[in-house]
KEZA-298082 format. One record per residue (C-alpha): residue in three letters; x, y, z. Coordinates in steps of 0.1 Angstrom, whole numbers, plus 5000, padded with zeros to 4 digits. Layout:
<atoms>
<res = ALA; c1 = X; c2 = Y; c3 = Z> $
...
</atoms>
This chain:
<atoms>
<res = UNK; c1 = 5576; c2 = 2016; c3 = 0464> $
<res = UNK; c1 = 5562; c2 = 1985; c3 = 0471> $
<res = UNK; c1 = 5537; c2 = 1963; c3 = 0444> $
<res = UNK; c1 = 5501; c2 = 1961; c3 = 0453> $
<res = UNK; c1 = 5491; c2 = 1924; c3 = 0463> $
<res = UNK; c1 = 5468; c2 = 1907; c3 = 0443> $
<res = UNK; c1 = 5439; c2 = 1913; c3 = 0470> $
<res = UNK; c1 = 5447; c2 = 1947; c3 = 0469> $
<res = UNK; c1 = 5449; c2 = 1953; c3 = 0436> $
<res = UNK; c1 = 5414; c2 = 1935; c3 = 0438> $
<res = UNK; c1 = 5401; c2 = 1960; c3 = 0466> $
<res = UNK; c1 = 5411; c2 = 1992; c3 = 0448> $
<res = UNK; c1 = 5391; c2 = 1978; c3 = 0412> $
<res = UNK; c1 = 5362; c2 = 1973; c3 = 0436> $
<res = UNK; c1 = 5360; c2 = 2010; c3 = 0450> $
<res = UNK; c1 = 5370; c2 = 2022; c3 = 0417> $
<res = UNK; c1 = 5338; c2 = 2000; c3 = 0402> $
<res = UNK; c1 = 5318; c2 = 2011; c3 = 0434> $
<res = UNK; c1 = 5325; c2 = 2046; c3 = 0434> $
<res = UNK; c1 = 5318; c2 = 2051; c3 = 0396> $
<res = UNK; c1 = 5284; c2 = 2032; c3 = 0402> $
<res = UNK; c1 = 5276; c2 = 2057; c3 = 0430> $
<res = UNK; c1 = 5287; c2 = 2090; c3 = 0414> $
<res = UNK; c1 = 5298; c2 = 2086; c3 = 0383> $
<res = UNK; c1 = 5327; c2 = 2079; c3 = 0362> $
<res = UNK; c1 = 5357; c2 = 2102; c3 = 0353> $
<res = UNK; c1 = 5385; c2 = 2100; c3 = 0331> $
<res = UNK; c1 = 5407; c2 = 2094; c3 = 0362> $
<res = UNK; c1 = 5387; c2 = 2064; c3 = 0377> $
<res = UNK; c1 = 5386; c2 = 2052; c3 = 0345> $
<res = UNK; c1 = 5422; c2 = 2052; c3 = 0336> $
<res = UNK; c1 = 5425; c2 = 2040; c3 = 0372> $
<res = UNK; c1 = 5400; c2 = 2012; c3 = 0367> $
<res = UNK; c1 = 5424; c2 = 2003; c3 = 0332> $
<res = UNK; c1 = 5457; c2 = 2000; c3 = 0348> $
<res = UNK; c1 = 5444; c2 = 1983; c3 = 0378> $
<res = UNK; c1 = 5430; c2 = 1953; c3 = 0359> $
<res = UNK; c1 = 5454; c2 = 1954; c3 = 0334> $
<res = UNK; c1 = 5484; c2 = 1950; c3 = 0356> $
<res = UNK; c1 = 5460; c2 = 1922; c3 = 0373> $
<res = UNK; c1 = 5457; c2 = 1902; c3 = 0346> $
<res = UNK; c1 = 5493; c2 = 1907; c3 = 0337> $
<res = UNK; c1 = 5514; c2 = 1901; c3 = 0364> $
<res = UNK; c1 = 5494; c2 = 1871; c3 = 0387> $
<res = UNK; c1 = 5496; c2 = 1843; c3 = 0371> $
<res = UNK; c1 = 5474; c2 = 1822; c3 = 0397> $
<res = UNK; c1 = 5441; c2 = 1835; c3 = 0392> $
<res = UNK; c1 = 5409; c2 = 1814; c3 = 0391> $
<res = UNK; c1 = 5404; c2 = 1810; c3 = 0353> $
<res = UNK; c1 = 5364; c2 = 1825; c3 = 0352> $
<res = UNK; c1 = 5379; c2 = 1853; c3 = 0373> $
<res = UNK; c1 = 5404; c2 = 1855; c3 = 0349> $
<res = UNK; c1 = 5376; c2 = 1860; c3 = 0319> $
<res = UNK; c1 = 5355; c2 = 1881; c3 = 0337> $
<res = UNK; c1 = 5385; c2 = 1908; c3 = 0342> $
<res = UNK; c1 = 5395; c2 = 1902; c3 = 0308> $
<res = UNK; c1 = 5357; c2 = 1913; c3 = 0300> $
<res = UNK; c1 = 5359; c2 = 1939; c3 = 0324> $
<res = UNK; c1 = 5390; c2 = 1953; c3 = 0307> $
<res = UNK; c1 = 5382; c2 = 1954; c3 = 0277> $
<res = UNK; c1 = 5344; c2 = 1973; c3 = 0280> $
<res = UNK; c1 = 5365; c2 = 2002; c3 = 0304> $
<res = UNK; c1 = 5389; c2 = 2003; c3 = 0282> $
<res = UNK; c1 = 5362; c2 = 2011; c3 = 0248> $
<res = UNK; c1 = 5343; c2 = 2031; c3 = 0274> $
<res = UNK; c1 = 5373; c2 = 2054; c3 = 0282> $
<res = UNK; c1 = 5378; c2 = 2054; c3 = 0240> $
<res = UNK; c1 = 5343; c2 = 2063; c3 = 0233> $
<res = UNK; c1 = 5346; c2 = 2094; c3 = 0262> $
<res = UNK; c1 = 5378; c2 = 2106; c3 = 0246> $
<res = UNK; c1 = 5362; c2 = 2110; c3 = 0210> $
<res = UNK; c1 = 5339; c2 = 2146; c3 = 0210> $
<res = UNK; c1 = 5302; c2 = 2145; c3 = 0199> $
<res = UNK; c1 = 5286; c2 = 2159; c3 = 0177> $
<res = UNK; c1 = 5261; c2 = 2178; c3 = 0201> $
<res = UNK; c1 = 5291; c2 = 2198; c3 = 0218> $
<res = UNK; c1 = 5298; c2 = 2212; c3 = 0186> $
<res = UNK; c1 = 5291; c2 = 2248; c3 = 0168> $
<res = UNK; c1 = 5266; c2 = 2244; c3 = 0134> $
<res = UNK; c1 = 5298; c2 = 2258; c3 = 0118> $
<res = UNK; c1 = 5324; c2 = 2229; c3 = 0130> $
<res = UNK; c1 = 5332; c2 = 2201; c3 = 0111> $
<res = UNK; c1 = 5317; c2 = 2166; c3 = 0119> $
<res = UNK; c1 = 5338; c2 = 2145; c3 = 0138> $
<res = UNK; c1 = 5357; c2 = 2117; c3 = 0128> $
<res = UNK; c1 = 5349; c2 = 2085; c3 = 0146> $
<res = UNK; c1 = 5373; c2 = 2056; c3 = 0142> $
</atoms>
């Protein structure tokens, strides 16, 4: 299987960003989202350097977003369970 160009690695983060704004957000778009920009910002070399940042930004709030939907809350659970652990 062939690599994604950079432009569309580029197009897929913007339907990914699009579609989330417009429906929602899922674990799958999210994890999507991740790898995209992470294998972005990995493996070209010759982006702008603000573009650069502002995926690096981008990364990193997806990436403690998809962290902070992993961990349960505490409203989901029974009087009876025991209170979460949040790290």
């Amino acid at each position: 299987m062939e690599s994604m160009t950079t432009e569309q690695r580029l197009a897929a983060i913007v339907a990914l960003l699009s579609s989330s704004a417009l429906r929602g957000t899922t674990a799958s778009k999210n994890a999507a989202l991740c790898m995209h920009l992470d294998t972005l910002l990995r493996g070209d070399e010759k982006l702008d350097p603000n573009l650069r940042k502002t995926l690096e930004r981008a990364l990193d709030e997806w990436k403690l977003t998809l962290h902070f939907n992993c961990c349960p809350t505490r409203d989901n659970l029974p009087s009876r369970a025991a209170v979460p652990v949040l790290h």
